[in-house]
C-alpha positions as CSV (number, residue, x, y, z in Angstrom):
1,X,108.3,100.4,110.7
2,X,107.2,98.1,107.8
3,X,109.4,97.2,105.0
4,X,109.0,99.2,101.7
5,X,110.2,97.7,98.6
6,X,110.4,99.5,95.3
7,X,111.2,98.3,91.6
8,X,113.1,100.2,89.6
9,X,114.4,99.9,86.0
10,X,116.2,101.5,83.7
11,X,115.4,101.9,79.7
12,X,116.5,98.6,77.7
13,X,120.3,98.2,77.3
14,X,120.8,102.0,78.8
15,X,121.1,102.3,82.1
16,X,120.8,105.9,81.8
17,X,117.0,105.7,80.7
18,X,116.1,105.9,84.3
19,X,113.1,108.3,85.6
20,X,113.2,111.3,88.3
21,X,111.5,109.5,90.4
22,X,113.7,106.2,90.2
23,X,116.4,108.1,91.1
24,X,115.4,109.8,93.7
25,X,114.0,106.1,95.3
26,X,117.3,104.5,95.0
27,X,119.4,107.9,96.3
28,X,116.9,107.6,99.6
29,X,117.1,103.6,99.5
30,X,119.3,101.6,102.6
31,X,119.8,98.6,100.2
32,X,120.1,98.0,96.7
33,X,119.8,94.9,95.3
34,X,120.4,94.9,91.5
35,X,120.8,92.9,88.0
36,X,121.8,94.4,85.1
37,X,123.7,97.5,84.3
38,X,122.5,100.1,86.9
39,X,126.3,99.3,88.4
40,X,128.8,100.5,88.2
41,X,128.7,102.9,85.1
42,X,125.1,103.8,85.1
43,X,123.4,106.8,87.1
44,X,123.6,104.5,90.5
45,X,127.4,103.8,90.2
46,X,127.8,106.5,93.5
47,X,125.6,104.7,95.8
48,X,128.7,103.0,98.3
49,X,129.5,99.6,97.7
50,X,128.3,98.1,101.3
51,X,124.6,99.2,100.4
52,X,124.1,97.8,97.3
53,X,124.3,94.0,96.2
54,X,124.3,92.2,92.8
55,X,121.9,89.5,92.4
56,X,121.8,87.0,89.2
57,X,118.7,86.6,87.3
58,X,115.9,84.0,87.8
């Protein structure tokens, strides 16, 4: 099976501006690997800590 990888972003400076369909992507993902505020207050804050990983910008 090859690798999938999906971007996903929410709105600017609320994480809660995320689509449907974003959701849904990061609900089926195996890892996360995030910057910004999708963690841990925003609508991905449930996803278990050992999937997802914060990653500092550029």
């Amino acid at each position: 099976m090859r690798p999938v990888v999906h971007v996903v972003g929410g709105g600017p400076g609320d994480p809660e501006l995320l689509t449907v369909k974003g959701a849904r992507l990061l609900g089926e993902a195996r890892f996360v690997l995030y910057t910004g505020s999708l963690f841990p207050k925003g609508p991905c804050g449930s996803l278990p800590q050992k999937r997802r990983f914060w990653t500092p910008r550029g």
